[in-house]
C-alpha positions in Angstrom: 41.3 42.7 19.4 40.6 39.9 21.6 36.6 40.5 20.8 37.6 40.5 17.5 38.9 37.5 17.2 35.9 36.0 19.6 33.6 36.9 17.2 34.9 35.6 13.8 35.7 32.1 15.9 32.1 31.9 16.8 30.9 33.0 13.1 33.3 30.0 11.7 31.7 27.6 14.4 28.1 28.6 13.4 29.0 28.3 10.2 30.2 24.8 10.5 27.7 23.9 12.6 25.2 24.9 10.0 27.0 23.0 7.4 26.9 19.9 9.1 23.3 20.4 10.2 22.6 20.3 6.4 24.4 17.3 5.5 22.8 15.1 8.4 19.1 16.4 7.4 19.6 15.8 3.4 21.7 12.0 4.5 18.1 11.4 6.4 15.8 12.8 4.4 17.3 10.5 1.4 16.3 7.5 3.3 12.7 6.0 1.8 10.5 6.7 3.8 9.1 3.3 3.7 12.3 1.2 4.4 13.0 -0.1 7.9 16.0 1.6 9.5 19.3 0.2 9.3 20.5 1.7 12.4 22.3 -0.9 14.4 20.7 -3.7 12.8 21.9 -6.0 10.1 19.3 -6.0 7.2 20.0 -9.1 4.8 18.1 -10.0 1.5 17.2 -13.3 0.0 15.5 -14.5 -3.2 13.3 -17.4 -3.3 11.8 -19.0 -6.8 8.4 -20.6 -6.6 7.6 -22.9 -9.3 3.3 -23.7 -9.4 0.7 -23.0 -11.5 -1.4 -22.8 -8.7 -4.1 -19.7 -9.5 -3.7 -18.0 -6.4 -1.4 -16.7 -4.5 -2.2 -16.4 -0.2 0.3 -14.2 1.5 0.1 -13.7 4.8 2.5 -10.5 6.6 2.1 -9.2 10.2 5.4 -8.1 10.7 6.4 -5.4 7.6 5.1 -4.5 4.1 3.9 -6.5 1.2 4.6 -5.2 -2.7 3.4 -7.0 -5.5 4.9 -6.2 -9.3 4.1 -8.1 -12.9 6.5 -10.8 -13.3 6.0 -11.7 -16.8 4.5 -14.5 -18.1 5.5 -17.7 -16.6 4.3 -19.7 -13.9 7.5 -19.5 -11.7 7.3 -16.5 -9.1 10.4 -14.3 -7.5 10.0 -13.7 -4.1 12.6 -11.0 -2.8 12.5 -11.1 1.1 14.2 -8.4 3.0 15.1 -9.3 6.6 16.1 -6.8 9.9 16.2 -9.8 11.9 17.1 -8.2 15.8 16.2 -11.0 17.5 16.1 -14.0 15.1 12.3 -14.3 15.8 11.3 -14.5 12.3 11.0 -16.9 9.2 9.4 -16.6 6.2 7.0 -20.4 5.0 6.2 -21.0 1.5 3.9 -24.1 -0.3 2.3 -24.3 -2.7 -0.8 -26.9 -4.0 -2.5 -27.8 -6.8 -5.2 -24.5 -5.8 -2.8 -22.1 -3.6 0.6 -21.1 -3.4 1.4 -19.9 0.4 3.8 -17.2 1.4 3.9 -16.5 5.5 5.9 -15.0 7.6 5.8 -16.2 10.8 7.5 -16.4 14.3 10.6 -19.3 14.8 8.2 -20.8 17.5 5.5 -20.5 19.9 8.3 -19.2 22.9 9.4 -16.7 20.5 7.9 -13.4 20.7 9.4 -10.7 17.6 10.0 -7.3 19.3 12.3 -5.8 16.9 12.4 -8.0 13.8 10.1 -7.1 10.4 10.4 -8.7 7.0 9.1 -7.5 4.1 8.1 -8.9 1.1 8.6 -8.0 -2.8 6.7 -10.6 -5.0 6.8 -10.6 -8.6 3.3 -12.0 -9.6 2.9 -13.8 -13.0 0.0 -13.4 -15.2 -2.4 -16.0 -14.6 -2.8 -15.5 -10.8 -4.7 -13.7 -8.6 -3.2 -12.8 -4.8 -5.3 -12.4 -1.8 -3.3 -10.4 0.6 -3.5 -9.6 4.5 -0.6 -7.6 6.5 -1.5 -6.0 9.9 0.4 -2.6 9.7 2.4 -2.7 7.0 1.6 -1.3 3.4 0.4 -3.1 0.8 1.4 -2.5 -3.0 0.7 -3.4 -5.9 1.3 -2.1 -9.2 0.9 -3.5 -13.1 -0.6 -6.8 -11.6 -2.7 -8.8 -14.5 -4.8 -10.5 -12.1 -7.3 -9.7 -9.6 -5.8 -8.4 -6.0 -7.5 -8.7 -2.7 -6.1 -6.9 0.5 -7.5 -7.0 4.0 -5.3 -4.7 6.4 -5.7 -3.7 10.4 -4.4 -0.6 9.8 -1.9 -0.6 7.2 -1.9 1.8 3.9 -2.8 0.3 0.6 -2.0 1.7 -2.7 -3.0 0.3 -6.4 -1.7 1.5 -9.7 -3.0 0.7 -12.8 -3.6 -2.9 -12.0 -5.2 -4.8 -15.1 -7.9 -6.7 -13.4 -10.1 -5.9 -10.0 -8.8 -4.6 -6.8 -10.6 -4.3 -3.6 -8.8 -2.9 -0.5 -10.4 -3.4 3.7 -8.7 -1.7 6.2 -9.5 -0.7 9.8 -7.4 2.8 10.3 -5.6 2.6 6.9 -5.7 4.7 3.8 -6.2 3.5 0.7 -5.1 5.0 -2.5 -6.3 3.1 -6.0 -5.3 5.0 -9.2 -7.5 2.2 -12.0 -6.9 1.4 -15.4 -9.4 1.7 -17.8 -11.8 -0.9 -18.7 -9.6 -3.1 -16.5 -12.3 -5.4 -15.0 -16.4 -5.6 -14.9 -16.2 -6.9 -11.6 -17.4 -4.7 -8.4 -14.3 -2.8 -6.9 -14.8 -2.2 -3.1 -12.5 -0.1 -1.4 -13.5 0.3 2.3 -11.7 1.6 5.8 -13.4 2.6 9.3 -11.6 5.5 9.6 -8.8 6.1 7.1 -9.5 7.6 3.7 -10.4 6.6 0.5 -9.4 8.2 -2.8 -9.6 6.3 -6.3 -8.2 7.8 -9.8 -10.8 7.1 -12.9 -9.7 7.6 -16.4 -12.0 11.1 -17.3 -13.2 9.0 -20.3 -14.5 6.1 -18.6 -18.0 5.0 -17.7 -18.3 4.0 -13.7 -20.6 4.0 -11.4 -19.6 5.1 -7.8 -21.2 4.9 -4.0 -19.5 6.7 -2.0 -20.1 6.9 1.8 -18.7 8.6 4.8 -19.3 11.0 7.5 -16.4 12.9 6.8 -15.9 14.8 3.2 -17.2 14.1 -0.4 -14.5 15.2 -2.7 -15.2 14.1 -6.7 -14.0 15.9 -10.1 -17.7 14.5 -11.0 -21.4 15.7 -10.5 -23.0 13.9 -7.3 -25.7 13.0 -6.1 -26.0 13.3 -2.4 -28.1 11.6 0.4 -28.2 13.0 4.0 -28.5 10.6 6.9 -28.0 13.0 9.6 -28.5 10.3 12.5 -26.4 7.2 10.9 -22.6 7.2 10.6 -22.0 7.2 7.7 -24.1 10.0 7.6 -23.6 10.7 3.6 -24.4 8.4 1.1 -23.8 9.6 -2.5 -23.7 8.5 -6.2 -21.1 9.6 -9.2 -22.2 8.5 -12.4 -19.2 8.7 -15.0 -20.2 9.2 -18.4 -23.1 7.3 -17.9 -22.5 5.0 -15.9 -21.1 1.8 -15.9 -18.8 -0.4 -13.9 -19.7 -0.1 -10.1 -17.0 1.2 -7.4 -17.6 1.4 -3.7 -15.7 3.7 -1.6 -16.6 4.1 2.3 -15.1 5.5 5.5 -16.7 5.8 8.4 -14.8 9.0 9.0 -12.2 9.4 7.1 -12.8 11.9 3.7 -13.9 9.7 0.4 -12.9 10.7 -3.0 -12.9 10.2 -6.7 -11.0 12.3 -8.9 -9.9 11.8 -12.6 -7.1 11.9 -14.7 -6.3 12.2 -18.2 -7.7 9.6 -20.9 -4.0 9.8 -22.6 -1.9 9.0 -19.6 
C-alpha cells in the first residue's frame, strides 16, 4: 500500500514537473530573439522627432542594433530609442546640418566604460534621404526604405527587404541577407563579408548581372559560370546572368557560402 501510494506521488510530481518545464520553455521561447533581455534590468523607451531636410542621414551604433522603416513623406524623422541602461554609461547625440543629420550613441564620458548597457535604435526614414549606417555587432535592418542604404558592420548581421533604391552591405564576420525589389536602382549593389555569408533574393523576372566570389559554396537558382583559382582565396570567382543580363550585383565571402536565389515575379 505504502509503494502504492509512493508511486502515484512520484507520477503527480513528474507530471508537474513536466508541466512547468513546458510553460518556462514556451514563456522563453516567446521572447524575440533579437531583443535585449529584461532580466534584472530596467529597459525604458523614448521618442525623439528630427526636423531637417538634410539628404542623409549618419548613424553611428556600437552598442545594440540599428532598424530602419519608411516614414512617409515628410522631412521630419521618428527616432524610437530603446534603453537597458545598467550602468548609466550611455547617451544617444543627434544634429543635424544643412548636408547631414547625425544620430550616435555614445558613452556619458571619456571615464565611463559601458559594460552592461546597449541601446538600440528604430528610425523611421522619410523619402528623400539616404542613410549610411555603421554598428559594430549589432544588426542592421532595413526594410521598405525609398532611398539608398549603406551599412558597414564588424561583425554584425544585416538584412534588406525590398528596399526601393540601392543597398550595399560590408561586414567582417556578419551575414548578410538582401531580398531586392525589382528594377529598384541602376546603381552597382555590393554585398561583401570576410567570413559570414551572403545570400540575395532577385525577382525570377528581372535582368541582373551577378559576381559572385568565395572559397566556400556557390548556391544560385540560375545557370553559372564558374572560374577556378585553386591557389587564391577566394578561390571561385563566378558569373549569373539573369535574363540577360542587366543591373550588376556583387556578392563575396572569403569563406563563408555566397548565394543568389529567386523568387516569384508576383510577390
Amino acid at each position: 500500500m505504502k509503494s502504492l501510494c509512493f508511486h502515484k506521488t512520484l507520477r503527480t510530481g513528474l507530471l508537474l514537473f513536466t508541466a512547468l518545464t513546458g510553460v518556462s520553455f514556451l514563456a522563453s521561447a516567446a521572447q524575440p530573439p533579437d531583443s535585449p533581455s529584461s532580466s534584472g534590468s530596467a529597459i525604458s523607451k523614448q521618442n525623439r522627432i528630427i526636423s531637417s531636410k538634410a539628404p542623409l542621414v549618419q548613424v553611428t551604433n556600437r552598442y545594440g542594433d540599428v532598424r530602419l522603416r519608411f516614414g512617409g513623406y515628410s522631412s521630419d524623422m521618428e527616432l524610437l530609442i530603446i534603453t537597458q541602461n545598467l550602468d548609466g554609461a550611455l547617451t544617444v547625440k543627434t544634429d543635424s546640418d544643412a548636408q547631414q543629420d547625425h544620430i550616435e550613441v555614445v558613452p556619458v564620458s571619456d571615464q565611463t566604460a559601458p559594460q552592461k548597457s546597449r541601446v538600440d535604435l528604430v528610425l523611421m526614414v522619410p523619402q528623400g534621404k539616404d542613410v549610411v549606417v555603421t554598428t559594430g555587432s549589432g544588426l542592421v535592418e532595413a526594410k521598405g526604405i525609398h532611398g539608398a542604404v549603406s551599412v558597414t558592420t564588424d561583425s554584425g548581421r544585416v538584412r534588406f527587404n525590398k528596399n526601393k533604391a540601392a543597398v550595399s552591405a560590408t561586414t567582417d564576420s556578419g551575414d548578410i541577407a538582401a531580398v531586392l525589389k525589382k528594377d529598384a536602382t541602376e546603381t552597382e549593389q555590393r554585398f561583401i563579408s570576410t567570413t559570414g555569408q551572403v545570400e540575395v533574393w532577385v525577382a525570377e523576372d528581372d535582368a541582373i548581372t551577378a559576381s559572385l566570389e568565395t572559397s566556400a559554396d556557390l548556391i544560385t537558382h540560375f545557370s553559372l559560370t564558374v572560374e577556378r583559382n585553386p591557389h587564391q582565396e577566394p578561390d571561385k570567382k563566378a558569373t549569373a546572368t539573369i535574363n540577360g543580363g542587366g543591373n550588376r550585383l556583387v556578392l563575396k565571402s572569403r569563406r563563408g557560402n555566397v548565394a543568389v536565389r529567386s523568387y516569384p515575379a508576383s510577390q
